[in-house]
C-alpha positions as CSV (number, residue, x, y, z in Angstrom):
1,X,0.0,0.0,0.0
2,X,1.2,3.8,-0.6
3,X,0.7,7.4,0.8
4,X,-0.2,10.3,-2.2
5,X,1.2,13.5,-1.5
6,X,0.8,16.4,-3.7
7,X,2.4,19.8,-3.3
8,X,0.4,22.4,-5.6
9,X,2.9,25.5,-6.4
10,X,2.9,29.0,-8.0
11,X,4.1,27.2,-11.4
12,X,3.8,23.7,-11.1
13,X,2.0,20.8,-8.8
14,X,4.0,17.6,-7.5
15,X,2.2,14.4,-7.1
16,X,4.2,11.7,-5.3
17,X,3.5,8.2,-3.9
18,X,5.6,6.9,-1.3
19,X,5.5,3.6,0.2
20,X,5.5,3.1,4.1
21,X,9.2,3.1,4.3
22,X,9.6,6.2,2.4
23,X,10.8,5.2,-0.7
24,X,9.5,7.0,-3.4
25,X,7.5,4.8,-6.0
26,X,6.0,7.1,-8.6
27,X,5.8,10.5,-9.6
28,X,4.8,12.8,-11.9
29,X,5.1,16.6,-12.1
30,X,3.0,19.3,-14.2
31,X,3.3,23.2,-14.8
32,X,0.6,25.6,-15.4
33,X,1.6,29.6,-16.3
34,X,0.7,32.6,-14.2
35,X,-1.3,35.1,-15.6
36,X,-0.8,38.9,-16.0
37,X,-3.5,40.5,-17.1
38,X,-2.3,43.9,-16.4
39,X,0.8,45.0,-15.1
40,X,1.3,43.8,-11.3
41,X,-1.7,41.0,-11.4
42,X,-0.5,37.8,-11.1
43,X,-3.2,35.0,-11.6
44,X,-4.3,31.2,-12.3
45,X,-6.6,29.6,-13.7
46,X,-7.5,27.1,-10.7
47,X,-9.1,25.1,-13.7
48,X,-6.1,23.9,-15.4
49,X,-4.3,23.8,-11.8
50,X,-6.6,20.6,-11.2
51,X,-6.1,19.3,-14.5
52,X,-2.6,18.9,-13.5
53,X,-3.0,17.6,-10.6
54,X,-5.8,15.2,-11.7
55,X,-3.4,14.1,-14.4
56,X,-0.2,13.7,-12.2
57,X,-2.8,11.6,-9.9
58,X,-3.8,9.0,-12.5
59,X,-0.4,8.8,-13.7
60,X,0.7,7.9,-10.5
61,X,-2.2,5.9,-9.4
62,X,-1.2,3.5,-12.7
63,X,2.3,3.2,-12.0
64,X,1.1,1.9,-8.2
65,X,-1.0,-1.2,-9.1
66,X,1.1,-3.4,-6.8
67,X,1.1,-1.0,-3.8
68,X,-2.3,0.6,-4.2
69,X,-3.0,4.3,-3.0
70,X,-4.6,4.4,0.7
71,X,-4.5,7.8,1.3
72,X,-4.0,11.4,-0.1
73,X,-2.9,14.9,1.5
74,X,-2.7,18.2,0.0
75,X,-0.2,20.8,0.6
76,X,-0.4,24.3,-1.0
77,X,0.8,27.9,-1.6
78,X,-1.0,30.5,1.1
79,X,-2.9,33.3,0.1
80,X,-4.1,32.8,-3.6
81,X,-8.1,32.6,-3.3
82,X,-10.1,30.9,-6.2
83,X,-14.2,32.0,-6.0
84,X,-16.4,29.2,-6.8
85,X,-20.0,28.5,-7.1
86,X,-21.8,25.1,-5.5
87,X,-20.9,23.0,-7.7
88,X,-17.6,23.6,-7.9
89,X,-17.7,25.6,-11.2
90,X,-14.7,28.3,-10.9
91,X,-16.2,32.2,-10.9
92,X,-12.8,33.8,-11.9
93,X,-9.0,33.0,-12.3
94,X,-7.6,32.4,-8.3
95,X,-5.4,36.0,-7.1
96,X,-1.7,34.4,-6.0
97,X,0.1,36.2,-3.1
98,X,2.1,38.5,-4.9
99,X,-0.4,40.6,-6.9
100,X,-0.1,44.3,-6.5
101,X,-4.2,44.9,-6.9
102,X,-4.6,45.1,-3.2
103,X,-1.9,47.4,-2.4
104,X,-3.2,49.9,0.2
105,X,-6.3,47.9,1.5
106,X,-4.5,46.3,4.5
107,X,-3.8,50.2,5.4
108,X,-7.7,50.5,5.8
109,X,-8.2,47.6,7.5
110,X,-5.6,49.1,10.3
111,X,-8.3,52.1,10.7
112,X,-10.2,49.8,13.0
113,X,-7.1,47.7,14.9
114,X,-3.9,48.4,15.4
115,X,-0.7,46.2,14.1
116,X,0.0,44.4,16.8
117,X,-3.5,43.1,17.6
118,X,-3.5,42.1,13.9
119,X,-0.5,39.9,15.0
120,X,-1.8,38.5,18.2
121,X,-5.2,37.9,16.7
122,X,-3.8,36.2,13.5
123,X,0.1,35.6,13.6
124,X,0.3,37.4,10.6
125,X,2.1,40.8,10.3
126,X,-0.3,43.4,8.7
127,X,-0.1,42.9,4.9
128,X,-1.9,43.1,1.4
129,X,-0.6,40.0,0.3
130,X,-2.7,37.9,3.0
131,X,-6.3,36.9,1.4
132,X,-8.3,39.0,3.2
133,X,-7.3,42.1,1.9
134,X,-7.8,40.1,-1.9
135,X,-11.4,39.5,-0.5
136,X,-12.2,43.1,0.1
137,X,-10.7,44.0,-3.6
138,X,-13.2,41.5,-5.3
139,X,-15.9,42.9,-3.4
140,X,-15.3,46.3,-4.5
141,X,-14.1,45.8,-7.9
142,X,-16.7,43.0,-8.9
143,X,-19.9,42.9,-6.5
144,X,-21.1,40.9,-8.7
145,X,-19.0,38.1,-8.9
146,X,-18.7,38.4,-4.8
147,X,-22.7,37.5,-4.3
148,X,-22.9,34.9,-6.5
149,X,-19.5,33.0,-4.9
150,X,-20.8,29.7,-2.8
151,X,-17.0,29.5,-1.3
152,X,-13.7,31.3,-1.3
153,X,-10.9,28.2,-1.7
154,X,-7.1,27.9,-1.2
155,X,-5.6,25.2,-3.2
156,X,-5.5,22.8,-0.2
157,X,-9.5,22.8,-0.1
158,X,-10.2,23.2,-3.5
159,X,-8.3,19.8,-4.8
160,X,-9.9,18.1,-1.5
161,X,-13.3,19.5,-2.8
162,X,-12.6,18.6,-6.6
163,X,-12.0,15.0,-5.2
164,X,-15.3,15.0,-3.6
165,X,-15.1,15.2,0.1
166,X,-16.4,17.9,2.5
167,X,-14.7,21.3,1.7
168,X,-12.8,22.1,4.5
169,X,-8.8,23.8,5.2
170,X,-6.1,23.1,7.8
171,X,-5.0,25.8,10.5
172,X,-2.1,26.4,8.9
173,X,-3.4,27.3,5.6
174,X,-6.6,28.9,7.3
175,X,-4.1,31.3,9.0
176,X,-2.4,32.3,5.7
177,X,-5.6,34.3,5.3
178,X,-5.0,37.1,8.0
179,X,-8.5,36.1,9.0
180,X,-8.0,33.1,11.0
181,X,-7.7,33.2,15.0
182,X,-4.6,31.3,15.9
183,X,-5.2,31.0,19.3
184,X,-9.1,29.7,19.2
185,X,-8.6,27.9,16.2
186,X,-11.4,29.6,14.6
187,X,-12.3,32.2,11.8
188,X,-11.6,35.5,13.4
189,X,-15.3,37.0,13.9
190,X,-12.9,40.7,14.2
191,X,-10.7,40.5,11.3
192,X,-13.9,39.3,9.4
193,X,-15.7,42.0,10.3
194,X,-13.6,44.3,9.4
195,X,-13.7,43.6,6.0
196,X,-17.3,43.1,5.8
197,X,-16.5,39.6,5.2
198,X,-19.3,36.7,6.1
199,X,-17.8,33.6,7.8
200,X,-20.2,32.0,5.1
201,X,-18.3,32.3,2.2
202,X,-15.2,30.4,3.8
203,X,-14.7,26.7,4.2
204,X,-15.1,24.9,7.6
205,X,-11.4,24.3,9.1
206,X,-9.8,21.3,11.2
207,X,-6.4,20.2,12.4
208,X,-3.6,18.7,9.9
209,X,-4.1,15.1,9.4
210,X,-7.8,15.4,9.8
211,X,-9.5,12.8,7.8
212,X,-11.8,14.0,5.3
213,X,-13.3,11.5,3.8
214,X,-13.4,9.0,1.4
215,X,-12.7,9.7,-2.2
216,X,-16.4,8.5,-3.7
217,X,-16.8,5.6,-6.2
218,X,-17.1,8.3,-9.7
219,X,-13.8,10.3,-8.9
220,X,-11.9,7.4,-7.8
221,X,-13.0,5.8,-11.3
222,X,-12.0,9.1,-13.1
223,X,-8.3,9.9,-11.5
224,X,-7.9,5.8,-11.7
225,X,-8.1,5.3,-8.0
226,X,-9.1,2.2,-6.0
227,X,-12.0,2.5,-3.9
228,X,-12.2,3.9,-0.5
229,X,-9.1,5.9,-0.8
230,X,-8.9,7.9,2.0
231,X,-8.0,12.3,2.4
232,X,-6.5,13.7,4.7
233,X,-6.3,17.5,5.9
234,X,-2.7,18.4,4.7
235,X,-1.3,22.3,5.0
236,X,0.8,25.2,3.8
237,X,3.7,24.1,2.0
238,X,6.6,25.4,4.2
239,X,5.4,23.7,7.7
240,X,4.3,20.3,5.3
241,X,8.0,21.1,4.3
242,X,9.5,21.4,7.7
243,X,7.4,18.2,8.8
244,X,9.0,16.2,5.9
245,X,12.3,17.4,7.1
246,X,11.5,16.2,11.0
247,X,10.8,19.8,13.0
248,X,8.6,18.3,15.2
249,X,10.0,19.6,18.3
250,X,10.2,23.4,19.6
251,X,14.1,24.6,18.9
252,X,14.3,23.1,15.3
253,X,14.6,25.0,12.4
254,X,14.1,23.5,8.5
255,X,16.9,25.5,5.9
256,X,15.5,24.5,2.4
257,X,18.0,25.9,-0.2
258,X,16.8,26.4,-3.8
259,X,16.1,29.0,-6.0
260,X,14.8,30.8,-2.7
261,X,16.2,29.6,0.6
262,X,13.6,29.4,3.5
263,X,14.1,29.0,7.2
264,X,11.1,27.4,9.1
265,X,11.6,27.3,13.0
266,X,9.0,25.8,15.1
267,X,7.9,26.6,18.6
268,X,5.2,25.5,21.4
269,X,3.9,28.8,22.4
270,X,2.7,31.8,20.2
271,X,5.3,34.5,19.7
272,X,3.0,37.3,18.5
273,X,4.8,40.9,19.8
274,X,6.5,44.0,17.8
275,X,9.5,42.4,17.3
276,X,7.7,39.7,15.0
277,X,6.1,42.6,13.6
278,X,8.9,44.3,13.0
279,X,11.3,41.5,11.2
280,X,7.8,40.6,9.0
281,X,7.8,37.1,10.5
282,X,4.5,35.2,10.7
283,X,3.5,33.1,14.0
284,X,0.9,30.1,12.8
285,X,-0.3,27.2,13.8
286,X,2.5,23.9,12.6
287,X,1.0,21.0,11.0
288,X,2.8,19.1,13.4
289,X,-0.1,19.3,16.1
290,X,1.2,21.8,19.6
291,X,3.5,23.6,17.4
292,X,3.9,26.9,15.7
293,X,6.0,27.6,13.0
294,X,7.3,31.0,11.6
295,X,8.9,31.9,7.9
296,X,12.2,33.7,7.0
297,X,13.4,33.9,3.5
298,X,16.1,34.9,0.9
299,X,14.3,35.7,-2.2
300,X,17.8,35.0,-4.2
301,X,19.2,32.0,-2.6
302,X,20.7,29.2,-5.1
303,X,19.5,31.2,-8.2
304,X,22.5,33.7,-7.4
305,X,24.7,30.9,-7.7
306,X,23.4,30.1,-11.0
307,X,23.4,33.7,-12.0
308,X,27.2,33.6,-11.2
309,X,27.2,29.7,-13.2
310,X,25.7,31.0,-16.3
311,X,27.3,34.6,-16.7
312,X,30.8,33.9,-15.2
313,X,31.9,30.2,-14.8
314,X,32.0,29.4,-18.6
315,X,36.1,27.5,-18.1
316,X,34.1,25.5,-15.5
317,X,30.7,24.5,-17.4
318,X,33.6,23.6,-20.2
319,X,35.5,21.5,-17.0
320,X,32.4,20.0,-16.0
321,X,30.9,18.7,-19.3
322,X,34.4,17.1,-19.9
323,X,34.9,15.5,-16.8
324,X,31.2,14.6,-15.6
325,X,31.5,16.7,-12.1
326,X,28.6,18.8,-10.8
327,X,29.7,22.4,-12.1
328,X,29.1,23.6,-8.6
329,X,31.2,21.3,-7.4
330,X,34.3,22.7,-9.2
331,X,33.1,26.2,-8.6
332,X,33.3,25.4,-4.7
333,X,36.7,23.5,-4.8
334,X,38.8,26.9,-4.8
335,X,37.2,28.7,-1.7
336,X,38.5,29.4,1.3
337,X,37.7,27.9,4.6
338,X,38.1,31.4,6.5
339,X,35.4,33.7,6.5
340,X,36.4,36.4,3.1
341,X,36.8,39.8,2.4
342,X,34.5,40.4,-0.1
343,X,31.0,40.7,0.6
344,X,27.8,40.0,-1.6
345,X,24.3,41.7,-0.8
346,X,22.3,38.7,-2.6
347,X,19.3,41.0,-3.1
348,X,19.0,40.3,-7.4
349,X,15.1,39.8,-7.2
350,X,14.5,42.2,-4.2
351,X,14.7,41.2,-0.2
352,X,13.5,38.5,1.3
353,X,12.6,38.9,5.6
354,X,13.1,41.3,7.3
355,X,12.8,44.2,4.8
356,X,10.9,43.1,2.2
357,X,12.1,45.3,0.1
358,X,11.2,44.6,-3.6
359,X,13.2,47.4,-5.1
360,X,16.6,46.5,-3.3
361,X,19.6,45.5,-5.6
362,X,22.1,43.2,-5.1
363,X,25.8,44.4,-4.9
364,X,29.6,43.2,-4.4
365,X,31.7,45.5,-2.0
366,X,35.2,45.1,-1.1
367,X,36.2,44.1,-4.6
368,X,40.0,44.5,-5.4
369,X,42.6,43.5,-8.2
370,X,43.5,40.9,-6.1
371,X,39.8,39.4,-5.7
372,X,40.0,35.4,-7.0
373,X,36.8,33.9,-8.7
374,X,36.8,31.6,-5.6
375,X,36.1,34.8,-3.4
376,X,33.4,35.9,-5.5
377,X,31.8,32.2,-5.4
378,X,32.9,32.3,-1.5
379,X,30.8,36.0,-1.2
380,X,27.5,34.3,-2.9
381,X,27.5,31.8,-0.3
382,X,28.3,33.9,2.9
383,X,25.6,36.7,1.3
384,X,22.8,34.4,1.4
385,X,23.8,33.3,4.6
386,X,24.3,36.7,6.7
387,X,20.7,37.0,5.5
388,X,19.5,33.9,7.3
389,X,22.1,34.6,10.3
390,X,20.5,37.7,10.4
391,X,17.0,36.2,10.9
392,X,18.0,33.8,13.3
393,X,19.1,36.4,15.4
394,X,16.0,38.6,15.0
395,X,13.9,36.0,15.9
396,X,15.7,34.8,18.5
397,X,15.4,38.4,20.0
398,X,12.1,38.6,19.4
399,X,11.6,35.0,21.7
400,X,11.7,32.2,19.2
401,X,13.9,29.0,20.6
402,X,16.6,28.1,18.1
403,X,19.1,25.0,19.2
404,X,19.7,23.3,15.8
405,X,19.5,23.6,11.9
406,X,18.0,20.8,9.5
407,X,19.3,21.3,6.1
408,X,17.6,19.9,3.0
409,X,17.7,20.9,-0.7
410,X,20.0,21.3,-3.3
411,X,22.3,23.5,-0.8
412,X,22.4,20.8,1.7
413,X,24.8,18.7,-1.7
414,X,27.8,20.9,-0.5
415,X,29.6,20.6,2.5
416,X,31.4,23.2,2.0
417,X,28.3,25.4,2.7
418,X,26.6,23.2,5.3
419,X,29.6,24.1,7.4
420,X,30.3,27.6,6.7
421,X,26.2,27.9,7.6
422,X,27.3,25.6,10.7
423,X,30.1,28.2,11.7
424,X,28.0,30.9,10.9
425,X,24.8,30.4,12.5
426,X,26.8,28.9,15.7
427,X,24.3,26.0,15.6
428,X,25.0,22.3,14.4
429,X,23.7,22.3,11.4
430,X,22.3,18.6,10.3
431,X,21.9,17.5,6.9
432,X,19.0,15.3,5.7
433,X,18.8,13.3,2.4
434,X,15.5,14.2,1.5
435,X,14.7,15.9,-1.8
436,X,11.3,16.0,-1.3
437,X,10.1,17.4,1.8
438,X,6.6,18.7,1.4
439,X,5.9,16.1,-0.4
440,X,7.0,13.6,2.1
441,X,5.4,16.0,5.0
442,X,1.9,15.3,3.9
443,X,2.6,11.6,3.2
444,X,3.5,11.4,7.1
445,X,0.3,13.5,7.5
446,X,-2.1,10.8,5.4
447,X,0.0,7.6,7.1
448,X,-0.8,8.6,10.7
449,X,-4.0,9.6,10.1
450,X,-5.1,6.3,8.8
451,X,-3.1,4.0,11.3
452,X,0.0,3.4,9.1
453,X,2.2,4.7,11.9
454,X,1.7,5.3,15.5
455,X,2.5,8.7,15.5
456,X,4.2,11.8,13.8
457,X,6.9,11.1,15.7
458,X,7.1,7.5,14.9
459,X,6.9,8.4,11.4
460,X,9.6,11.1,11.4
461,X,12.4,8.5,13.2
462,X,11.0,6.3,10.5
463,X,11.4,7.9,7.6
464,X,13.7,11.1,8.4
465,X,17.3,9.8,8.7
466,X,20.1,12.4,9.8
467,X,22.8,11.8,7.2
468,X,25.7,14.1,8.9
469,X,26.1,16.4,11.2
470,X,28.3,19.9,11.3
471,X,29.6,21.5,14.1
472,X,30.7,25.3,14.3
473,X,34.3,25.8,14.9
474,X,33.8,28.3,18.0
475,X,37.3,31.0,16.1
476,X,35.8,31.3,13.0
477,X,32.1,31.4,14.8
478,X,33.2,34.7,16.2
479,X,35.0,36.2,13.2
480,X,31.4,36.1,11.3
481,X,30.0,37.5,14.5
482,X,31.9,40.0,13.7
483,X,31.4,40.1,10.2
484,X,27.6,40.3,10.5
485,X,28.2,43.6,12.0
486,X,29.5,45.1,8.6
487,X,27.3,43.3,6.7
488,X,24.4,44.5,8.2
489,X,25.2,48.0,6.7
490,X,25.2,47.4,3.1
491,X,21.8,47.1,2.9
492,X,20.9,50.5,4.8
493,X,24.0,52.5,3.1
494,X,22.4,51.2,-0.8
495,X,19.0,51.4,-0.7
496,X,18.7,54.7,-1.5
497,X,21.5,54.4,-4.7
498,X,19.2,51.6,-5.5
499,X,15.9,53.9,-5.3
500,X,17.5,56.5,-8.1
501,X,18.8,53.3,-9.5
C-alpha cells in the first residue's frame, strides 16, 4: 500500500506516492503559467491547476497497481483565493500572493485595529498579500462576482473538494488568510468583520491530518483510483516542508535551499509581539499538532549561484561537461575555509525577511585586483547566509527557541556550505537526504492519520534519517560575529542608490 502526497505550487503541482518506508514509488510533475492581465496581477486559472494535478494523480495511481493508493494529502501555496460556485464551477482565475491589486487595503483595514492586535489575533504581520485584503478587492471591484460566490478556496481545499469530500482547510493554511484566530482555532469573527466579510463564504477548518473523507466511487474511477481511498487535511507548504524534514520539536529550524532559501523554525507557544512585527515574521499554527512555526526567507538564494554559473563560470561549465563533475562542485573547490573579504548583498530579485524590500539590488563591495573567482563564489555563499544569520538572530530576540539547523535541498549537496552555515549560525547544522520534503510531510500526514504509523513522531524516526552532522568551529564562529556587524550595513548604506537606480 502507498501514501499520495501532492504539493500544488505558484508554477507547477507535485504528485508523489511513497510507500510506508519512504521510498519514493512514482511520480509525476506538471506546470501551469501565471497570468498577468495587467501589469502587477498575477493569476491562475484554478481550472487547469486541477487538470494537473488530476493528471499527475492518475499517472501515478497506474504506475502503483502493486502497492495501491490508501490515502492522499494536499499541501499548498497560502494566500491565492479561487471563488467558486456550488458546484464547484470556478467564478474567476484564483489572485496568487504576490499581486499588486490590493496594495493599500490592508492600510484600511488598520483604521479599526492596530498592528500588533492584527499579530496577536492572526500571527500574521499586517499585509496586502494575506487573502483577506484580496477579498475586500473583489468585493469592490466585482460585486457581482462576490454574491454569486458559494466559497472562497485555497488550493489545499479546493483539490480536496474537486475530489469529492467535504470542503474544509487546515489551521495552517486557514491562517495564511489574516483572518484566521490562531489562538481559538477559529475564523476570526474581528478581522472578518472588518472587512465586511461573512464567515459563510469560507470553508469549515480542522487540524492537519484530519481525515476528510473518502474519495467516492465516480472520482476514484476518473483519477484511476481504488475505492475507499482515504483524504486527509494536509497544510501550507513550508510547515508540510519542515514536517517532511523532521521539525517536530520546539528549537528546530528546516533550511530548504533552492532557488529561494527558507528558514522554518517551530515553537510551542505563540510568539505574536512588535519584534515579529517588525522583522515581517508570521506566527501560525504547525501542522505538526502543539506547534507553531514561523517563515524567513532569501528571495535569491541558489538562483544567485546560477546567475554567477551562467554569466561567469564558462572554463568551468567547459570543465564540467568534460569530466562529468557537478559544475558547482568545481566552482566550490577553490574557496576558502576562512570567512572572506569580499561581501555579496544577494538581493537580485528584491529582499527577502526582514525588509521586504522589492526594489533592493544586489551588490559586491570590497572588490579588489586581487579578488580570485573563488572569493566571488565564496561572497554568494556567505551573502545568502548573513541573511539567514541575520534572521536567526532577530527571531531569537524577538523570543523564538533556536538549538539546531536541518538542512535539506540542493544546498544541503555541498559541505562546504553546510559548514560555513554551521560556523555561521553557531548551531549544528544537520543534513538530511531528502529531496522532497513537502511532499514527504503530507505523506507522514495521510499515514498517521489512517493507522500506518503510531505517531508523527514515529513516522519522522522512520522515515527522516540524519545523514551528517556539522559543528561550528567556535574562532571562525566569532570572526562572522563579527562580520555580521559590517554586513548588516550594506543594505541600509544602498537602498537609496538603489531607489534612483
Amino acid at each position: 500500500m502507498s501514501l499520495l502526497g501532492i504539493d500544488v505550487g505558484t508554477t507547477g503541482c507535485k504528485v508523489i506516492a511513497f510507500r510506508e518506508d519512504g521510498e519514493i514509488l512514482a511520480q509525476a510533475y506538471g506546470e501551469y503559467p501565471l497570468i498577468h492581465p495587467q501589469p502587477g496581477w498575477s493569476e491562475l486559472d484554478s481550472n487547469v491547476v486541477w487538470e494537473n494535478v488530476s493528471y499527475g494523480i492518475r499517472e501515478v495511481a497506474a504506475q502503483t497497481k502493486s502497492d495501491p493508493i490508501e490515502a492522499i494529502s494536499v499541501a499548498s501555496q497560502g494566500e491565492a483565493v479561487t471563488p467558486v460556485w456550488g458546484n464547484c464551477d470556478v467564478l474567476a482565475n484564483a489572485i496568487t500572493t504576490f499581486d499588486s491589486r490590493t496594495t493599500g487595503i490592508c492600510d484600511e483595514i488598520l483604521q479599526g485595529i492596530s498592528p500588533i492586535e492584527v499579530m496577536q489575533i492572526t500571527g500574521m504581520p499586517p499585509s496586502d498579500i494575506h487573502t483577506l485584503a484580496k477579498l475586500v478587492w473583489i468585493q469592490r471591484n466585482d460585486p457581482a462576482l462576490y454574491k454569486e460566490v458559494w466559497k472562497f478556496f485555497g488550493f489545499e481545499d479546493f483539490i480536496n473538494f474537486r475530489l469529492g469530500v467535504q470542503p474544509v482547510v487546515d489551521y495552517s493554511l486557514a491562517a495564511r488568510t489574516m483572518a484566521f484566530d490562531i489562538i481559538d482555532k477559529c475564523w476570526s469573527e474581528r478581522m472578518l468583520g472588518l472587512a465586511n466579510v461573512d464567515v459563510s463564504i469560507l470553508p469549515d477548518t480542522v487540524p492537519s491530518g484530519t481525515v476528510i473523507g473518502e474519495i467516492g466511487t465516480k472520482v476514484s474511477g476518473e483519477l484511476n483510483l481504488p475505492r475507499g481511498v482515504v483524504v486527509v487535511a494536509g497544510g501550507h507548504d513550508q510547515p508540510c516542508g519542515a514536517l517532511g524534514a523532521g521539525i517536530i520539536r520546539g528549537g528546530e529550524v528546516m533550511d530548504a535551499t533552492g532557488t529561494v532559501e527558507c528558514i522554518a523554525p517551530a515553537f510551542p507557544e505563540p510568539v505574536a509581539n512588535q519584534q515579529m512585527i517588525d522583522g515581517n515574521f508570521s506566527c501560525y499554527p504547525h501542522v505538526v499538532e502543539g506547534l507553531y512555526v514561523t517563515l524567513g526567507f532569501v528571495s535569491s538564494g541558489g538562483v544567485v549561484l546560477r546567475w554567477f554559473r551562467d554569466t561567469l563560470a564558462q572554463a568551468e561549465l567547459v570543465e564540467a561537461e568534460a569530466s562529468g563533475r557537478d559544475v558547482y562542485d568545481i566552482l566550490l573547490d577553490d574557496i576558502p575555509d576562512t570567512p572572506g573579504t569580499v561581501m555579496l548583498l544577494p538581493h537580485f530579485t528584491g529582499s527577502g525577511t526582514p525588509h521586504l524590500d522589492l526594489g533592493s539590488k544586489g551588490a559586491i563591495v570590497g572588490l579588489s585586483l586581487s579578488t580570485t573567482k573563488g572569493e566571488l563564489v565564496k561572497a554568494i555563499l556567505e551573502g545568502i547566509s548573513y541573511e539567514i544569520k541575520q534572521n536567526l538572530t532577530m527571531l531569537e530576540a524577538a523570543g523564538v527557541e533556536i538549538n539546531e539547523i536541518r538542512a535539506i535541498g540542493g544546498g544541503a549537496k555541498s559541505e562546504k556550505w553546510l559548514q560555513l552555515k554551521a560556523d555561521m549560525f553557531g548551531k549544528k547544522v544537520i543534513v538530511l537526504d531528502i529531496s522532497e520534503g513537502v511532499c514527504l510531510g503530507t505523506a507522514i500526514l495521510a499515514g498517521t492519520a489512517i493507522g500506518k504509523y503510531n505517531s508523527i513522531e514515529e513516522a519522522v524516526g522512520l522515515l527522516v534519517k540524519p545523514q551528517k552532522t556539522y559543528y561550528p568551529r567556535k574562532d571562525i564562529s566569532q570572526a562572522y560575529d563579527e562580520k555580521l556587524k559590517t554586513y548588516q550595513q550594506i543594505y541600509p548604506a544602498l537602498r537609496d542608490i538603489n531607489d534612483q537606480l
